[in-house]
N, C-alpha and C positions, 0 to 999 in steps of 0.2 A: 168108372171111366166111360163105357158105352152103356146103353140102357139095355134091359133084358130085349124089349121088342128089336131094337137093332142088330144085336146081335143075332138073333133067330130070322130077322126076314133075310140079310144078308149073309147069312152063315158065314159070320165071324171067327176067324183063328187069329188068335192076337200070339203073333210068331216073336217079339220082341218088345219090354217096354223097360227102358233104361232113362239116366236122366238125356241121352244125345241121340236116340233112337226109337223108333215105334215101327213096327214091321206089322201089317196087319195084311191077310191075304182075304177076299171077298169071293165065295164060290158060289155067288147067286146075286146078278141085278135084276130088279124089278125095273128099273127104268130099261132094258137093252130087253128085258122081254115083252116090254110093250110096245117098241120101237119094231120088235118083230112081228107082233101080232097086227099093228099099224100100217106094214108092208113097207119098211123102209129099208134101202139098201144097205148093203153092209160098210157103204161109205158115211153113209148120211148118217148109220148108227154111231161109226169112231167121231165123224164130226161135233155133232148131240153130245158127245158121252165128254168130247175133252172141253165143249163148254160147261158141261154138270158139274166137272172137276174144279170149274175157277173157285165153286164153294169152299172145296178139299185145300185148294191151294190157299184163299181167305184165311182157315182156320192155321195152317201153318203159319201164316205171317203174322198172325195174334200171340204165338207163343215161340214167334223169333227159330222158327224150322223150314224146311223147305222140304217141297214134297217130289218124292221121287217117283217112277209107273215105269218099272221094267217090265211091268205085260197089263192086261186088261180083257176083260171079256168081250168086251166090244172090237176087239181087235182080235178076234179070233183064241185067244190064250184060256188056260181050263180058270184063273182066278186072276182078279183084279187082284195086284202087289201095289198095296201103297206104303211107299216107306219116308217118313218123316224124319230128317237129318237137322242137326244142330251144325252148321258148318262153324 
C-alpha cells in the first residue's frame, strides 16, 4: 500500500484500512519542517500545508473517497489524521 521509504520518513501508523475507510496518522512532516527552518509563520505553514493536501485530496478522488483532517501538524496537533471516507 505505502512504500517502505514513506512509511519511515512520515512515521506512518496505518490506524484503519477497510473497504469504506483508511485512517492513517502522520507523526512527522518534512515539508512543515522546512517551512520552519525557512522561517515561515505559523500561518503561512497551515496555508502551504492545505495546498500540499490538494494532492491527498487528488488521490481520494481517483478511488471515489474523500479526505477528511481532524488535526494536522501544521496546525499545531501532535500528528496529521488523514482519514479517507467512502460516503
Amino acid at each position: 500500500m505505502f512504500g517502505f521509504f514513506a512509511q519511515k520518513v512520515f512515521e506512518m501508523d496505518i490506524l484503519r484500512c477497510d473497504d469504506d475507510h483508511l485512517d492513517i496518522d502522520f507523526h512527522y512532516c518534512p515539508l512543515v519542517k522546512a517551512w520552519q527552518k525557512q522561517g515561515c509563520s505559523d500561518e503561512q505553514i497551515a496555508m502551504m500545508c492545505d495546498h500540499a493536501m490538494c494532492g491527498d485530496r487528488g488521490i481520494g478522488e481517483c478511488f471515489g473517497v474523500e479526505l477528511d483532517l481532524p488535526g494536522t501538524i501544521a496546525k499545531g496537533d501532535p500528528t496529521c489524521q488523514l482519514r479517507y471516507v467512502r460516503r
